[in-house]
Structure formats: structure tokens, C-alpha cells
VOTOR-164513 format. One line per 10 residues: their letters; for each residue x, y, z of N, C-alpha, C. Coordinates in Angstrom, 2 decimals. Example, Ala and Ser with C-alpha at 12.3 -4.5 7.8 and 13.67 -1.06 7.14 Angstrom:
2
as = 13.19:-5.69:7.80:12.30:-4.50:7.80:13.20:-3.30:7.80 ~ 12.85:-2.25:7.08:13.67:-1.06:7.14:12.90:0.03:7.87
# end
This chain:
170
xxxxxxxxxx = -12.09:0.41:-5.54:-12.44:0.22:-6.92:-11.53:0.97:-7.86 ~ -10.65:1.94:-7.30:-9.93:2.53:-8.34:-8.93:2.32:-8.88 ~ -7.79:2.65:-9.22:-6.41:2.39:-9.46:-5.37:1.87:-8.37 ~ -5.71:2.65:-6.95:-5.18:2.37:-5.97:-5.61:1.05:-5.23 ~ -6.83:0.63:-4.95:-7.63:-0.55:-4.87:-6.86:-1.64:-5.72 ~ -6.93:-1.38:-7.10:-6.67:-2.39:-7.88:-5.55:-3.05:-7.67 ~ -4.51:-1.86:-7.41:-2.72:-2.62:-7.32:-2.86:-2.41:-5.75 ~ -3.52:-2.26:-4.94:-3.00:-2.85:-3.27:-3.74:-4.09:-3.14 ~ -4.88:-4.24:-4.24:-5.51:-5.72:-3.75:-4.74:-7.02:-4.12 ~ -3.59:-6.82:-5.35:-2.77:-7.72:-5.14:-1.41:-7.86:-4.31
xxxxxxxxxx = -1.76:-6.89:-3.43:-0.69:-6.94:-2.09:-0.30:-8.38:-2.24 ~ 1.01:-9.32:-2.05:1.44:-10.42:-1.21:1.59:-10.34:0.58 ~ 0.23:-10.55:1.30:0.01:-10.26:2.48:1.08:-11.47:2.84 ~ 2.60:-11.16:3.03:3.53:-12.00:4.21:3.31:-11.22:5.25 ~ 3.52:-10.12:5.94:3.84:-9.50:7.27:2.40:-9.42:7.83 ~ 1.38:-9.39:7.47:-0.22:-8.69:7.66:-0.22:-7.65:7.90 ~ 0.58:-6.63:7.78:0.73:-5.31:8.02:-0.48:-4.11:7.32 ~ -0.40:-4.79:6.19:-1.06:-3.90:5.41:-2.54:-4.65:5.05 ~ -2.93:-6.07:5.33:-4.10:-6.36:5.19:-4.32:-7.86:5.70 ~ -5.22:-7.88:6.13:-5.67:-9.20:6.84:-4.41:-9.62:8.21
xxxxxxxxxx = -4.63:-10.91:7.92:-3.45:-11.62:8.78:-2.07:-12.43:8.38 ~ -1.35:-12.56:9.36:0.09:-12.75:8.34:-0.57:-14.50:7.78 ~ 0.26:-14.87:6.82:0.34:-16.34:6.46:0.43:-17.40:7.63 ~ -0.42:-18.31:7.07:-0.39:-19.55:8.68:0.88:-20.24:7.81 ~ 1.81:-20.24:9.25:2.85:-21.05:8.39:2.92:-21.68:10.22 ~ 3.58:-22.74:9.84:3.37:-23.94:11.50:5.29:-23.71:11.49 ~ 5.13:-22.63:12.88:5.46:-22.22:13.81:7.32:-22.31:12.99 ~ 8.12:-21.52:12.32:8.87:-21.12:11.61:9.91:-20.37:12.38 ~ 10.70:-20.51:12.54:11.83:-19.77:13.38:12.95:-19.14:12.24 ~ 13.11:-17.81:12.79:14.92:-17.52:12.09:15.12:-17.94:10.71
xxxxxxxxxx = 15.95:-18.42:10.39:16.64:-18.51:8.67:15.36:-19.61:7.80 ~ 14.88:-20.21:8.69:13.60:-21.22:7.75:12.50:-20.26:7.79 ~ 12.11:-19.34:8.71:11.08:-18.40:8.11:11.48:-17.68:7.02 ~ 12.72:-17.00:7.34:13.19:-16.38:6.28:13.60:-16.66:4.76 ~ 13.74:-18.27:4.99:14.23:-19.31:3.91:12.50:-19.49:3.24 ~ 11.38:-19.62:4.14:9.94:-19.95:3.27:9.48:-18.31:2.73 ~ 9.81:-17.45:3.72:9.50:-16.14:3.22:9.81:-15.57:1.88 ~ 10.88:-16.09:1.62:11.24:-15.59:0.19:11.27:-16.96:-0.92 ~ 10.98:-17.89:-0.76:10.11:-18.74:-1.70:9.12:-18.26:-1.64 ~ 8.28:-17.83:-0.85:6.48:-16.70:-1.51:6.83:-15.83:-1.76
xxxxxxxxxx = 7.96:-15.27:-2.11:8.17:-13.72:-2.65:8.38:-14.35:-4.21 ~ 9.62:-15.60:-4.46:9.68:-15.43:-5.74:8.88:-16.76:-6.04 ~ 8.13:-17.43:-5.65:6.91:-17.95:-6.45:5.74:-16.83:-6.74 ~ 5.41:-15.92:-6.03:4.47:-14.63:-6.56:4.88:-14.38:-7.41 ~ 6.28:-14.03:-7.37:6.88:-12.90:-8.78:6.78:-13.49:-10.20 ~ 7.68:-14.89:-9.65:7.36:-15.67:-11.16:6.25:-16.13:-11.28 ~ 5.17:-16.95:-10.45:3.49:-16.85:-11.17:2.94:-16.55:-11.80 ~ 2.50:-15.62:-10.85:1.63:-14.17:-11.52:1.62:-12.56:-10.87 ~ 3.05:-12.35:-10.66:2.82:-11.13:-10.26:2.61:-10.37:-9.02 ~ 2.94:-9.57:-8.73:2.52:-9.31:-7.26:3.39:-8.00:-7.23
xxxxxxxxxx = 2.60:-6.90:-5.90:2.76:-6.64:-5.41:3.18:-6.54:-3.92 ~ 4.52:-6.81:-3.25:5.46:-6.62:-2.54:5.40:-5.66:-1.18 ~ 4.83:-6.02:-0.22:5.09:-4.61:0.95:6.08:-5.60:1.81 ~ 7.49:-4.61:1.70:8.42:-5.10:2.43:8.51:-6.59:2.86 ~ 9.19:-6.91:3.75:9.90:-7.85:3.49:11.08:-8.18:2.95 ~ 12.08:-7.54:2.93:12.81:-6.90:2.06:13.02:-7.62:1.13 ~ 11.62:-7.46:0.01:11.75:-7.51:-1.60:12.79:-6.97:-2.12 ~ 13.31:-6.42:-1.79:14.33:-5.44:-2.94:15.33:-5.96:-2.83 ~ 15.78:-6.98:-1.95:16.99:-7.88:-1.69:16.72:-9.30:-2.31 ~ 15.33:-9.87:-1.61:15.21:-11.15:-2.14:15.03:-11.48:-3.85
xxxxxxxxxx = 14.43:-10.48:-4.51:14.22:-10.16:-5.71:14.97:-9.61:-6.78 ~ 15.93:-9.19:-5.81:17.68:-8.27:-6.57:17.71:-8.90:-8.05 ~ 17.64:-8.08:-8.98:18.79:-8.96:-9.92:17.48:-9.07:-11.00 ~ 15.95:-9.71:-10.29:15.17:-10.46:-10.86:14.76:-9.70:-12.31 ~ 14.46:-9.90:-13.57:13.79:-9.13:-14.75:12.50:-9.52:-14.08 ~ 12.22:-8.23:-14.84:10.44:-7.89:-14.49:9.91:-7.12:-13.24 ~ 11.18:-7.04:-12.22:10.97:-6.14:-11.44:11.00:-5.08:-10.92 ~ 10.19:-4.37:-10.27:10.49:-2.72:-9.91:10.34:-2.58:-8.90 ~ 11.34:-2.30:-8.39:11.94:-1.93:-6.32:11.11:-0.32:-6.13 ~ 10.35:-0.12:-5.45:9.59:1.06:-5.33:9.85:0.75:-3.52
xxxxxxxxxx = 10.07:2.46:-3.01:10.45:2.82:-1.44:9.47:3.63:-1.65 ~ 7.92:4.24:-0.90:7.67:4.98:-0.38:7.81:5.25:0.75 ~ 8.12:6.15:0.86:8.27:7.62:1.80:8.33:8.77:2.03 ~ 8.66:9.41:3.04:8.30:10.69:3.67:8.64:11.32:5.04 ~ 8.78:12.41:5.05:9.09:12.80:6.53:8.08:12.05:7.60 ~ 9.11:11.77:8.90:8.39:11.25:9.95:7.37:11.97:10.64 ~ 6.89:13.05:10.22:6.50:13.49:10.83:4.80:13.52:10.20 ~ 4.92:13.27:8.53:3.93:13.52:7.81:4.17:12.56:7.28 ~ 4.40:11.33:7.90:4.14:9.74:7.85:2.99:9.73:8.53 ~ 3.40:9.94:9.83:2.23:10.01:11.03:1.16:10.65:11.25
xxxxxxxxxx = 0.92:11.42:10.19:-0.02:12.55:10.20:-1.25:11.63:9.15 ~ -0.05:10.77:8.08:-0.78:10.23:6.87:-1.91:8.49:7.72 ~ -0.40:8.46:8.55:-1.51:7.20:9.40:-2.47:7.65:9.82 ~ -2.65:8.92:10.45:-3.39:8.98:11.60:-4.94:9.29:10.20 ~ -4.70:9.84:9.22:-5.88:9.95:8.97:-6.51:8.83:7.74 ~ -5.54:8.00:7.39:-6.21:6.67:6.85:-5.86:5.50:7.51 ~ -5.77:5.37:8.77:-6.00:4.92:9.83:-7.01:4.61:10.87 ~ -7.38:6.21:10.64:-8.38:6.55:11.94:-7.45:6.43:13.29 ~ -6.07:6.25:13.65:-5.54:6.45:14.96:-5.19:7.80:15.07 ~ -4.99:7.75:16.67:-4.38:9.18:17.49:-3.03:9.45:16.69
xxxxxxxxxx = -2.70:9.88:17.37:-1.34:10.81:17.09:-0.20:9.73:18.03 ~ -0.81:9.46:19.22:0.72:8.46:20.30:0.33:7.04:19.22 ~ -0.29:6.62:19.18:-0.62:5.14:18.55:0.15:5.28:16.99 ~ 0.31:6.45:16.08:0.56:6.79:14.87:2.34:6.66:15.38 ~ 2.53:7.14:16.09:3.93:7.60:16.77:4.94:6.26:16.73 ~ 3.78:5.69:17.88:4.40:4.22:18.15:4.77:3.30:16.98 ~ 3.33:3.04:16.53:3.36:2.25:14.95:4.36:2.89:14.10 ~ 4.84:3.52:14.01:6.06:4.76:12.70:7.36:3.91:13.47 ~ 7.26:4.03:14.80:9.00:3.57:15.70:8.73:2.17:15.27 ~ 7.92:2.11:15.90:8.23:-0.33:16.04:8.26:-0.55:14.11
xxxxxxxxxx = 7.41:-0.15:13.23:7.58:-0.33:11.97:8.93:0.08:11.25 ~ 9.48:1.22:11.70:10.65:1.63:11.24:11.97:0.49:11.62 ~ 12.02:0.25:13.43:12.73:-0.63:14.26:12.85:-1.72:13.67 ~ 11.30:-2.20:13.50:11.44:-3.94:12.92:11.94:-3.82:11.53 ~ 11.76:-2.77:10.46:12.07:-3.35:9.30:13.82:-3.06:9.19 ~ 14.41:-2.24:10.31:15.44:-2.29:10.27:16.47:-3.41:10.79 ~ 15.71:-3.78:11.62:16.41:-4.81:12.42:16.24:-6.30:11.59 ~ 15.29:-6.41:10.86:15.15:-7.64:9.67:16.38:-7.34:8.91 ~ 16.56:-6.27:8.28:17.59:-6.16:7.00:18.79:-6.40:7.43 ~ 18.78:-5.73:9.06:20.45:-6.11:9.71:20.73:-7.42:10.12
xxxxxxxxxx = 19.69:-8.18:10.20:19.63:-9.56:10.85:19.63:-10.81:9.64 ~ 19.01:-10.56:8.32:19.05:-11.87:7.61:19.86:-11.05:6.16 ~ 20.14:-10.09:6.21:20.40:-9.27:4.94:21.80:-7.89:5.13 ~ 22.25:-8.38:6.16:23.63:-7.21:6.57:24.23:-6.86:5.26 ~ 24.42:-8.09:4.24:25.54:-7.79:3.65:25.47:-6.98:2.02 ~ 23.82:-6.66:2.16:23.37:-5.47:1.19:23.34:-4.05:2.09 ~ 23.41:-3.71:3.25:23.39:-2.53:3.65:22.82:-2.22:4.28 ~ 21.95:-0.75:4.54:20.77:-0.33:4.91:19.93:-0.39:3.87 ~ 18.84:-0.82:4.21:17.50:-0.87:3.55:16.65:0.57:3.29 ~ 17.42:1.47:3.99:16.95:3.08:3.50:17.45:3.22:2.61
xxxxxxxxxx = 18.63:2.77:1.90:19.59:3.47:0.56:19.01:3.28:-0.42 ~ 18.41:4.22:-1.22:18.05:4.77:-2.52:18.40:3.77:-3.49 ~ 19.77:3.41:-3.43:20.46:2.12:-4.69:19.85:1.05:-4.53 ~ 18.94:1.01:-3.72:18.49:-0.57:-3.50:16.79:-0.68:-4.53 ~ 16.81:0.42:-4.45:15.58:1.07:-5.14:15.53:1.80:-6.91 ~ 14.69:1.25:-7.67:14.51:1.86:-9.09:14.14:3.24:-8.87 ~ 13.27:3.41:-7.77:12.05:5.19:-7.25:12.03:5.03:-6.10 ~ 12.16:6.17:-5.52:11.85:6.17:-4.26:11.19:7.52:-4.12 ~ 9.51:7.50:-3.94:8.55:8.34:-3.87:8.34:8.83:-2.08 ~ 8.13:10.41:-2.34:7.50:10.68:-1.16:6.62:10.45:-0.95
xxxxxxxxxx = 5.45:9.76:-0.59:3.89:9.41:-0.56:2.94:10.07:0.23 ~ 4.07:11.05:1.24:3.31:12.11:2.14:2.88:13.36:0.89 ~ 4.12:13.52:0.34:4.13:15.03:-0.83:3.26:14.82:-1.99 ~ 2.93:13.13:-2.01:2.04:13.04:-3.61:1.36:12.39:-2.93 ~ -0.23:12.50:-3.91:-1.33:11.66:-3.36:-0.77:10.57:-3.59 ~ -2.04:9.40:-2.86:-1.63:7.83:-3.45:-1.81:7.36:-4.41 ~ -3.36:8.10:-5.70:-3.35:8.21:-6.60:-1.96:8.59:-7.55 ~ -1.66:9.29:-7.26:-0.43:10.13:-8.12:0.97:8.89:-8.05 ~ 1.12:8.47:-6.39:1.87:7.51:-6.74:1.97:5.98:-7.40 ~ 0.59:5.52:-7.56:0.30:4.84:-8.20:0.30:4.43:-9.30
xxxxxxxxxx = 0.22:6.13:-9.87:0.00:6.02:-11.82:1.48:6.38:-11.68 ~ 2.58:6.89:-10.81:3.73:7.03:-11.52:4.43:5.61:-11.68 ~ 4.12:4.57:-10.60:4.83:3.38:-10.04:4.14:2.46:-11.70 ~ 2.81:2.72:-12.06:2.69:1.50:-13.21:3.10:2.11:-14.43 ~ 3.56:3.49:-14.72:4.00:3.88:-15.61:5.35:3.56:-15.90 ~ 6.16:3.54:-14.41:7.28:2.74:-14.80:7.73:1.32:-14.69 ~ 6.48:0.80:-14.64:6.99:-0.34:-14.86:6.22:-1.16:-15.70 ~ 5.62:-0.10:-16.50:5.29:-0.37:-17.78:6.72:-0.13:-18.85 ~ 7.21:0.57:-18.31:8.15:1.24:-19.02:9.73:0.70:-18.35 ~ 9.95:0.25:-17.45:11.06:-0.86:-17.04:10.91:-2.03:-17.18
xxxxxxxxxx = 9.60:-2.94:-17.07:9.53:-4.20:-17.25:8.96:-4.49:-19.24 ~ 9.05:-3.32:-19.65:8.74:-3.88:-21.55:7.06:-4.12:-21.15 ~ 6.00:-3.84:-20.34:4.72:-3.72:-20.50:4.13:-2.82:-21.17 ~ 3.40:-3.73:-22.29:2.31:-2.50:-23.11:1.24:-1.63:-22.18 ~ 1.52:-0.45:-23.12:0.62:0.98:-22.28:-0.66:0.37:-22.56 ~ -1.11:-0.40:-23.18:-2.73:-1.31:-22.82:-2.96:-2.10:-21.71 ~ -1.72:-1.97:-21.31:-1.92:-3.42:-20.06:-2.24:-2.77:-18.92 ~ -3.66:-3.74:-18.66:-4.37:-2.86:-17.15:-3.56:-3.30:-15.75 ~ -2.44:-4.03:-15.76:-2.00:-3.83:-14.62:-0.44:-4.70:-14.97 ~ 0.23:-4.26:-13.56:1.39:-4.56:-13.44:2.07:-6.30:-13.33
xxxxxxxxxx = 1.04:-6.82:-13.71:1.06:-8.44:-13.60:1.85:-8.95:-13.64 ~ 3.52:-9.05:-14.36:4.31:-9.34:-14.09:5.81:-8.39:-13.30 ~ 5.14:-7.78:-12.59:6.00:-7.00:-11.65:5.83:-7.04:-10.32 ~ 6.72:-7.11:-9.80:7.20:-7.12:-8.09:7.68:-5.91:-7.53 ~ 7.06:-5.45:-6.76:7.30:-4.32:-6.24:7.57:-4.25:-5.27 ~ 8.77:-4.05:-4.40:9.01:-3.32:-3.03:8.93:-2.45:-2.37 ~ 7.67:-2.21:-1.76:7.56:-0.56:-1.61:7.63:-0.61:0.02 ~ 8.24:0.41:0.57:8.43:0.59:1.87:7.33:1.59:2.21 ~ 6.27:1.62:3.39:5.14:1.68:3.51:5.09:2.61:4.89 ~ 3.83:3.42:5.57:4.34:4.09:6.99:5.09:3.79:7.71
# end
């Protein structure tokens, strides 16, 4: 119900990572997943808005007005500490999930997106927040403040509606 609720409930669930299940899409291979994947990135954006967990938004969206490339992160170590307790997992399961999540989103950016870089580099990004060092509250109100304040949104406006966000996640 709060601030944080409000802008993760318009998550764009592509990966299901962060909620529910991924998109039924009939059975998509290589450059045509990747080719429908980012037609739902920028039909969200231009619609109505959305919030972005990877996928690498910050590539498919490059360039776009109205958007704000947001990376959270944090040491690996108090990544895993942050899963394990809004999670509810162990510590090996927190471990694992941190490697294969780190692995896969690296191996996407090197595989359909080489020729922007690494997907860790800061330039690819407007902010790049620690989310272990600040609450999620805290990162929340800093992420709609600026993009109240990068995308020309009035400080009345209850949410980020026409912004796309890329935020890199545990």
C-alpha cells in the first residue's frame, strides 16, 4: 500500500523474476524473443508507463524522452543478506539466486546487446543506487523525485506514469 507497493505494482512482469509468471508468449526463440521483448518494453513506455526490471531496458529504451535508467545495487554480499530476508531464503539458495541472476543478466547483454558494453557501467544509467545502504523506501522517493525532475513531471503527480525505468534488481 505504500510508495514502494505503488511503483513495484506497475512492474512490466517480462522475466517473472520479480512477480508472478513470465509472459505466455508461444514458444519464441533467440532474436524473435528478443525482437517481441522489446516491443513490450516500448509499447509500455509509450502507453502508459511502466516500470522496467531488467531486461536490458537501458539499451532497448536508450535515447527514449521520458525515461529514467535506474541500476540498483550493492555489495554481493549485502545483496544476499537483503534476499535472504525479503525473501524468506537461506543463505546457499540467496547465494545461488545472486550467481545465476548476475550470470544470466550478463550473458543476455553479451548475447543480443555486445555492442553497448557491459550492462554494469554506470553510463548506461541516469542513478545508480545502492539499495543494500538505503532503505527501499528511501530509494523510491529518490528514483520519483528524479524523474519528476528528468522527465518535466509535476511535483503533484502521484506517480511516475510516463517513465521507464531500468532498475537492476538482487
Amino acid at each position: 500500500g505504500g510508495l514502494v507497493g505503488r511503483l513495484f505494482s506497475r512492474a512490466v512482469t517480462v522475466s517473472g523474476y520479480y512477480q508472478g509468471s513470465p509472459l505466455t508468449i508461444p514458444t519464441l526463440h533467440g532474436d524473435d524473443l528478443v525482437a517481441n521483448t522489446e516491443e513490450v518494453l516500448r509499447c509500455a513506455a509509450q502507453r502508459c508507463g511502466a516500470v522496467v526490471l531488467g531486461r536490458a531496458a537501458m539499451f532497448v529504451l536508450r535515447g527514449w524522452p521520458q525515461t529514467l535508467h535506474v541500476r540498483l545495487d550493492g555489495p554481493v554480499e549485502a545483496r544476499r543478506r537483503q534476499a535472504m530476508a525479503h525473501l524468506g531464503i537461506d543463505a546457499d539458495t540467496a547465494a545461488r539466486q545472486q550467481v545465476a541472476t548476475d550470470r544470466a543478466r550478463a550473458a543476455y547483454v553479451r548475447h543480443f546487446y555486445r555492442e553497448y558494453g557491459r550492462w554494469e557501467d554506470p553510463s548506461h544509467y541516469h542513478m545508480v543506487l545502492d539499495s543494500t545502504a538505503l532503505s527501499l523506501d528511501s530509494c523510491v522517493k529518490l528514483i520519483v523525485s528524479a524523474a519528476r525532475a528528468h522527465c518535466g513531471l509535476g511535483a503533484r503527480s502521484t506517480s511516475a506514469s510516463r517513465t521507464a525505468a531500468a532498475a537492476k534488481g538482487v
